[in-house]
N, C-alpha and C positions, 0 to 999 in steps of 0.2 A: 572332449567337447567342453569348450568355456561355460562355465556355470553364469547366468545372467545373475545378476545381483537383483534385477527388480522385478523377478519369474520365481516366487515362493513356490512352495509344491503344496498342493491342496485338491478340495476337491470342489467340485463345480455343478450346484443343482442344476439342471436343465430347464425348471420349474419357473425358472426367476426371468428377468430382465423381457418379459413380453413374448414368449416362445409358447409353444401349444403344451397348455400342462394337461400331459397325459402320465398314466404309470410307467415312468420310466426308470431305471437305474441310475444312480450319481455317474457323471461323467469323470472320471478318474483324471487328476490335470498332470499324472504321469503315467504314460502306456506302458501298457502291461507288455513283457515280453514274449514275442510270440503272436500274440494276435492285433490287427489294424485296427488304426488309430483314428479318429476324426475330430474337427474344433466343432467349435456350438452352433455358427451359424450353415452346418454344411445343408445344403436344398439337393432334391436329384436333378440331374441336367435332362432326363426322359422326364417327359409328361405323365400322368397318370394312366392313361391311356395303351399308352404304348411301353408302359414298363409292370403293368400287372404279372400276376398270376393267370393263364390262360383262362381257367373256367374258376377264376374270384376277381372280378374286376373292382375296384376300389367305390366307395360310396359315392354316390350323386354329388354331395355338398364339400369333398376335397378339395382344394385348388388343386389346379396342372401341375403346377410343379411342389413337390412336397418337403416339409422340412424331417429332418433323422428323425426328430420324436412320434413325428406323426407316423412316418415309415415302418417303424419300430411295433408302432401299434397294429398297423394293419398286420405286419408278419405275424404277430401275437394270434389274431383274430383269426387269419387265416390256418394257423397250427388248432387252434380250438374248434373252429369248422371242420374238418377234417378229422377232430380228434387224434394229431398228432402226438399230443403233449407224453402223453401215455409211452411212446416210444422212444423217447427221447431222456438220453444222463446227462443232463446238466454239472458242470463245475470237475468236468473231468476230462483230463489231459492225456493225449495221445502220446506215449515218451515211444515205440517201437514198435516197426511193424514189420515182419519177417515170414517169409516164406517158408511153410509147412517140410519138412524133409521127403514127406510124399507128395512133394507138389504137381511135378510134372505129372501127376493120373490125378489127384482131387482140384486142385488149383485152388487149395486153400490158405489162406493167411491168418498167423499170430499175430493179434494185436495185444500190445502191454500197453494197462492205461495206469494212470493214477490219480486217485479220488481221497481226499484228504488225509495225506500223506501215506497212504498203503495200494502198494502195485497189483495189480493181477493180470492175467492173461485170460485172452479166452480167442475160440477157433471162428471163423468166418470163411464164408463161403465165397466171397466177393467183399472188394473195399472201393470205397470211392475216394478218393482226396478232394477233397472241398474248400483247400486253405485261402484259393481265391492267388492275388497277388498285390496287396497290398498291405502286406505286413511286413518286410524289408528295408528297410529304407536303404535307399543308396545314394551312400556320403563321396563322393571323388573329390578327396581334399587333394588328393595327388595332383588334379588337375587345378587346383588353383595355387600357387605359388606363396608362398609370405604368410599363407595362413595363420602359422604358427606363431610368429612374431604378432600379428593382430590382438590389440587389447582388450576389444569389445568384447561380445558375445555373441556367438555362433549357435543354430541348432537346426535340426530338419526339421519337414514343415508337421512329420510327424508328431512332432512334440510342441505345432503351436498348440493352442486351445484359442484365445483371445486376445483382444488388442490393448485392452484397456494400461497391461502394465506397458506398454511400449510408448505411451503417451509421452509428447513432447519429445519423443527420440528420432535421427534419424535414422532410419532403418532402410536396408539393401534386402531385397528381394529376388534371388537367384534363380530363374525356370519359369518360361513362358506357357506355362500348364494352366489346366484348371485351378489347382490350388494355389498355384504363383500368383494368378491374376485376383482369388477371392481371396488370399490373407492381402496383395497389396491394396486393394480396393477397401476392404476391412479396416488396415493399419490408417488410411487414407483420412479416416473420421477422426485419427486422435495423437500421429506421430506429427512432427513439427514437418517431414518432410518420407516419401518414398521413394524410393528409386529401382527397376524394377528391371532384371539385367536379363538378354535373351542372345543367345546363341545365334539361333539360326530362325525365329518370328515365327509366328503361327499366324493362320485365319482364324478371327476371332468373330462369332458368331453370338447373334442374341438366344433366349430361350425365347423369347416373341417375336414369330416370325412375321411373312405377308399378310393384312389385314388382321393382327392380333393372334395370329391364330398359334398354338405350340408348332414350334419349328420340326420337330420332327413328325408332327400328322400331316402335313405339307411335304414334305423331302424326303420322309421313308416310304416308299411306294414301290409298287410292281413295278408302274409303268417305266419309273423316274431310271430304276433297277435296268429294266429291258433297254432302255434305248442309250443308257449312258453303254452299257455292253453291246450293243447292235452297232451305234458309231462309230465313225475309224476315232482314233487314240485322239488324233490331233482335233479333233472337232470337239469331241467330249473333253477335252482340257479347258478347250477354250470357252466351253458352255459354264466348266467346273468354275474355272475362275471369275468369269463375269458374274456367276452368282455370287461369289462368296464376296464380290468386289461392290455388290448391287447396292447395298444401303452406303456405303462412304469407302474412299481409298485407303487400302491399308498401309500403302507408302507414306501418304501423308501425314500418318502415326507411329511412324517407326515400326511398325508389325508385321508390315510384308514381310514371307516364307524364303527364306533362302530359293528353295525350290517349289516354285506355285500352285505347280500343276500338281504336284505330290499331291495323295490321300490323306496324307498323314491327320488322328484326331483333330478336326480343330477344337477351339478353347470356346465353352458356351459361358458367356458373362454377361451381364444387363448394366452394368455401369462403370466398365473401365473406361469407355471412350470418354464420358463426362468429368471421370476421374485425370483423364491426359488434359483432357480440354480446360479445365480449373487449374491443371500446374503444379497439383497434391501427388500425381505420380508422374514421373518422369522416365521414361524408356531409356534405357543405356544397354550398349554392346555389351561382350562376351569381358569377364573379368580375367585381364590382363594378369596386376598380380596384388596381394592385399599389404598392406603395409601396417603400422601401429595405430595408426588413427584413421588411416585412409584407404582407398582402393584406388586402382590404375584400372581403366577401361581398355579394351582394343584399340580404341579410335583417338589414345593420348589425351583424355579427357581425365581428370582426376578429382575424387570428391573425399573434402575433407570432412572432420571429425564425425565419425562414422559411430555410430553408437553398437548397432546390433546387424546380423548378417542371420538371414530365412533362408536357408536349400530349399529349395524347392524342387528336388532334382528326382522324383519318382523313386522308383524300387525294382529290388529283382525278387525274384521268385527263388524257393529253395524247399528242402523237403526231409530237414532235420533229424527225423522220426524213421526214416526209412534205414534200417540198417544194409542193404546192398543198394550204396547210391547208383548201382549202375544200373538199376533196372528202371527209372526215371531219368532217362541220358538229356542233359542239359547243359549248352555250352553259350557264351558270351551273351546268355538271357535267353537263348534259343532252348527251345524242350522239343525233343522230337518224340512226336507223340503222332497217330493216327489219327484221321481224323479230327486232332485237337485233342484227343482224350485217352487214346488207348496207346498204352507203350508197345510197341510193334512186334517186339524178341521175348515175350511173357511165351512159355511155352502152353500156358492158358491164358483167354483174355480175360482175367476175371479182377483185374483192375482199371476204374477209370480214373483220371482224370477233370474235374470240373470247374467251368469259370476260369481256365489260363489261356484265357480269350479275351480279347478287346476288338468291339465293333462297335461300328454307327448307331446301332439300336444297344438296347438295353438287356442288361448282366441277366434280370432275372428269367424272361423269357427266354435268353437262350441257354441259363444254366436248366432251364425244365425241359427245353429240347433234350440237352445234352444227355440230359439224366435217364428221359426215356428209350433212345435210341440204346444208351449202354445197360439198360435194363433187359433189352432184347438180344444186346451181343451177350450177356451173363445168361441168357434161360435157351442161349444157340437157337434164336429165332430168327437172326442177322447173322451170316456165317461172313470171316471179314477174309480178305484175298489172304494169298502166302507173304511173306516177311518180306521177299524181294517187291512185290509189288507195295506192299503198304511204304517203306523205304523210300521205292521208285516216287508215289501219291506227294509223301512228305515233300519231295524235292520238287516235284515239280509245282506244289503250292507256296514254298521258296521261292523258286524262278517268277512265279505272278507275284509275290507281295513286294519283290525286287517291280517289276512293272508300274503296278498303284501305288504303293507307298514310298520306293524309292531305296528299302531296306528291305532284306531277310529276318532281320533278326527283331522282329517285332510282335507281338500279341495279333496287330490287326488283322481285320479279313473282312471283306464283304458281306451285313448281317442277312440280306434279303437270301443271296448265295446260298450262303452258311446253313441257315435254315432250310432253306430248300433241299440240301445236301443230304442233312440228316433226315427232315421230315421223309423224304423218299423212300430210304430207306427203310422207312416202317412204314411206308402208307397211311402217313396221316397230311401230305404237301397236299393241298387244296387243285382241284385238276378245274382249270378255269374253262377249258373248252367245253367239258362236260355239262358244268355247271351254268355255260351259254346258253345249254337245250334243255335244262330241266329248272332251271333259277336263274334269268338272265338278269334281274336287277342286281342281286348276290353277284353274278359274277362281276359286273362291273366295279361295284363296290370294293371288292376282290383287290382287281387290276387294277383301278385309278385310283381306289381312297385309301388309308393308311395302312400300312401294315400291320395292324393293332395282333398282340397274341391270339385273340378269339380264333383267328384264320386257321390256326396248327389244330385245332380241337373241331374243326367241322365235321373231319372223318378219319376214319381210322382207330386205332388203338387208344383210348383216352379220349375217345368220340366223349363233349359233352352238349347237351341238346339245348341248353340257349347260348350256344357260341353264335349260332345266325340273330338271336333277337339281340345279342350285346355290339354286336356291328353293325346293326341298324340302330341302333340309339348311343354308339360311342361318341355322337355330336353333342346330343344332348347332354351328356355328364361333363363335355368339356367345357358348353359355354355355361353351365346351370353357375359355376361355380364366380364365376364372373360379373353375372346378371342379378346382382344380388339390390338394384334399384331400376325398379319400372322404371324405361325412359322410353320416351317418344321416337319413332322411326322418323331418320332423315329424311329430311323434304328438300328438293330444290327450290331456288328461290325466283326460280325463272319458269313458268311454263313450258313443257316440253315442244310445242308449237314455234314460237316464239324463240327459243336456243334453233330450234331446224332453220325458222325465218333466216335467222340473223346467217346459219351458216351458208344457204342456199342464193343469197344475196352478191356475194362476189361470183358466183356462177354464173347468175343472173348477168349481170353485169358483161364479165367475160364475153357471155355470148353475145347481148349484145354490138357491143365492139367490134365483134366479128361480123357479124350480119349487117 
């Protein structure tokens, strides 16, 4: 990788430039190996709402969407609630993790870790992998041509942090992603020009959806859930798209999806359009091939003196640590795993898998599902089918993400599904019919309003008892944070009488003419 000349290596208080000074950790402006990487201004794309801790919802006075530092804090707060902290080695690294020689009858694992510079081993009963999938990055220079010969400087996005050194550059931005869109939007305030190159387009959605509200307390729902799966394919396409097409066309931004109807993530942003619309980033096809000062586009379009080139090209998963890689079977980014989490051919299930999932909803609720659920296949409280059938499951949850996403080999899957999948299996999925005859306002709220985590903690296993009062007041924590100046409710300015007059007059009218 070209070293950039005006990308010092340093480090980076989080404290400064107008960010929530909370106790945080310096932001390292070179990632550590091994673990995922973020720049300064990253926010969640889930609302507060709907990306909590099931039974710790986030304080009243948060905004919806939160910044890393504030993030940071609540997980803190939340480990001292809990009185986690106690349980937990910090600053120590997993280098090996190996199957007991008695394993097939204990189904125990050796873990070797290392804590300042001295190894040891110790026996477990059960391991979870937690590493998430965002520590990888994946560079395919293969696929872009000339690289080599290119003068500039080149890096992945894992290794932006801020824009400020890229000032008065013009910089190439590669990957129509989340992160594509917020370092080019970012660089947008201080290079001389962007240019922001996409393969195949995504739908690109605000985090403020229908009447202000957070986009996904609007769109993640039971109901939205039941009837996009009740409709035939071709109606729920066309419903998919017309939504995503609702606030502006995405052809006429160069953004529309190769393939429309696809599920595929789309891209939550609040100000690329503004950003196209000004001229500061500029949309180009798939990179042809790069040249010394320049890039070739697909479309024969060519831009010269090119200063700096962003991947923004995502990551694969991988699992280092494991010394029989065959017992996490993962090929072309595919892991095949049970249910998402349990490797299928373990002659004990006493491994899981966590977070090598990507849905609509949000990481943390469903890494606490996950957790639960494999807390009960580990105490054989969840007993899981035989090999051939978990295999068979695998494949045929293949064949549907080939249907909605268009690929196999992807992380996504349906969150509302998903959840329900697992929660069933423990008896903690929320039974809305039931909850008709004995709590009919609950159920509703249930079925029609967001799928907020409180719903997984009503019953069951990890039953907590104000998950019904946190879903009757999860409105109020979303608009409190908003409403931070008394204003006066909107008045028309018209009489409601007088609006009816006015319309009931060409009726008026009509019939007379007729009579």
């Amino acid at each position: 990788m070209h070293t950039c000349p005006f990308l010092p290596t340093e480090q980076v208080n989080l404290q400064r430039g107008g960010y929530p000074k909370f106790a945080v950790p310096l932001l390292q402006e070179k990632p550590e190996e091994g673990r995922a990487s973020i720049y300064r201004t990253v926010f969640t794309n889930s609302c507060k709402e709907m990306m909590c801790y099931p039974d710790f919802p986030f304080p009243d006075d948060y905004p919806n969407y939160i910044h890393n530092a504030r993030l940071h804090k609540y997980i803190r707060d939340y480990a001292q609630h809990f009185d986690l902290l106690r349980h937990i080695r910090f600053k120590t690294t997993v280098t090996k993790i190996r199957k007991r020689p008695d394993f097939s009858a204990t189904g125990q694992w050796e873990v070797v870790t290392r804590s300042d510079g001295k190894e040891e081993a110790a026996v477990f009963d059960a391991v979870m992998v937690c590493t998430g999938h965002h520590v990888y990055p994946n560079l395919p220079l293969a696929h872009f041509p000339g690289i080599e010969k290119f003068k500039g400087c080149y890096l992945h996005s894992r290794d932006y942090k801020e824009p400020e050194k890229f000032r008065g550059k013009k910089v190439l931005v590669v990957g129509l992603g989340n992160s594509g869109c917020d370092i080019a939007v970012e660089l947008s305030t201080v290079a001389s020009q962007v240019y922001l190159s996409s393969r195949r387009g995504s739908w690109v959605m605000s985090r403020v959806w229908n009447f202000g509200y957070p986009w996904d307390m609007l769109l993640i729902t039971r109901f939205w859930t039941w009837l996009d799966n009740f409709l035939p394919k071709a109606v729920s396409d066309w419903l998919y798209v017309r939504s995503m097409n609702q606030q502006y066309k995405h052809e006429d931004f160069g953004l529309m999806p190769v393939d429309g109807s696809s599920r595929r993530e789309p891209v939550l942003n609040d100000d690329i359009l503004s950003r196209i619309t000004c001229g500061v980033v500029l949309i180009k096809p798939n990179v042809k091939e790069f040249r010394e000062t320049s890039v070739l586009f697909q479309d024969g379009t060519v831009q010269d003196d090119l200063d700096a080139v962003i991947f923004a090209t995502g990551y694969s998963h991988s699992f280092p640590f494991m010394e029989d890689e065959s017992i996490i079977e993962s090929k072309n980014n595919e892991a095949t795993l049970y249910k998402c989490i349990v490797p299928p051919k373990l002659e004990k299930p006493t491994m899981a898998v966590i977070g090598l999932v990507q849905s609509f909803g949000s990481a943390i609720p469903t890494a606490d599902v996950q957790c639960r659920w494999a807390v009960k296949v580990f105490q054989g409280l969840c007993t899981l089918p035989s090999v051939n059938e978990m295999l068979e499951d695998i494949e045929e949850k293949k064949r549907s993400k080939i249907r909605w996403f268009g690929t196999s080999n992807t992380l996504q899957t349906d969150y509302i599904t998903y959840m329900n999948e697992l929660t069933s299996a423990i008896g903690a999925k929320p039974n809305v019919l039931k909850l008709l005859l004995t709590d009919p306002l609950l159920a509703l709220k249930v079925f029609f309003g967001p799928c907020t985590p409180y719903q997984f903690r009503l019953t069951g296993p990890g039953k907590w008892s104000g998950a019904r009062k946190a879903i009757f007041t999860q409105w109020d924590r979303t608009l409190k944070p908003t409403r931070t100046r008394e204003a006066p409710p909107a008045t028309s300015t018209l009489p409601s009488l007088l609006v009816l007059g006015m319309l009931l007059i060409p009726l008026l009218l009509l019939l007379t003419v007729l009579y």
